[in-house]
N, C-alpha and C positions, 0 to 999 in steps of 0.2 A: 824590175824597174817599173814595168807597166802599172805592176799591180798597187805598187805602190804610189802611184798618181792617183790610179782610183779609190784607193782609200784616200787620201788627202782630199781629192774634188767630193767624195761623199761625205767623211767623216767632219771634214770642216763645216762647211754650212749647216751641218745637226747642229755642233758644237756650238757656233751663233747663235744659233734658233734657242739652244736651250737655255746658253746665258740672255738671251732680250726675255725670255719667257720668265726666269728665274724670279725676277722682279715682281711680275705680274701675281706670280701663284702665292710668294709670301706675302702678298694683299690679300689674298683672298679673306682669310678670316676678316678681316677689318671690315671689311666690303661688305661682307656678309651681316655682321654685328649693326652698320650703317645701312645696308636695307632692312634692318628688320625693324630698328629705332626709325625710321622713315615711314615705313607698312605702320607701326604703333603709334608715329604723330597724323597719320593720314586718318586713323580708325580716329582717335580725339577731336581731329577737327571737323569731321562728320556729327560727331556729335554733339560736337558742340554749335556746328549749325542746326542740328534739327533741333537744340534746346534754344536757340535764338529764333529761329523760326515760331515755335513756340512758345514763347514771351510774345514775339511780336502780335501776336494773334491776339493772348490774351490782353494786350495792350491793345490793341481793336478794340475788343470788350467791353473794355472799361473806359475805354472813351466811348463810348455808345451810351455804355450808361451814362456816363460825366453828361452828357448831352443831353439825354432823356431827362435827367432830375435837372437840369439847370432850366429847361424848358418846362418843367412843371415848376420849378421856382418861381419863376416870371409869372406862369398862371395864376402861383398863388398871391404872388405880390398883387399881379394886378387888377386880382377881388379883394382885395382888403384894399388898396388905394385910387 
């Protein structure tokens, strides 16, 4: 009779454990599939800031220059008027 308690007081709470756990592990692949697509929109958005980072600059640039010729515009306008 003993032993039989201690099978039920061990064997029960595995039996729990293993159905709450059951749930968890047939996620796993999902889980897995959604960190990887996550890892692969994190690598995208990286570079797609360093490609915006990169405009931005070169948009610096060209406003520099937009700036330089509209100031040598003016010069030139105002030798001829």
């Amino acid at each position: 009779m003993l032993k039989w308690i201690v099978l039920a007081v061990v064997l029960l709470p595995l039996v729990a454990l293993a159905l709450a756990v059951r749930p968890v592990l047939t996620r796993l692949p999902r889980l897995r599939r959604a960190a990887v697509a996550l890892q692969r929109r994190a690598a995208e958005a990286e570079a797609l800031r360093d490609t915006a980072e990169a405009l931005q600059l070169r948009a610096e640039g060209v406003q520099r220059q937009l700036d330089t010729t509209q100031q040598r515009l003016a010069v030139i306008r105002a030798k001829r008027g």
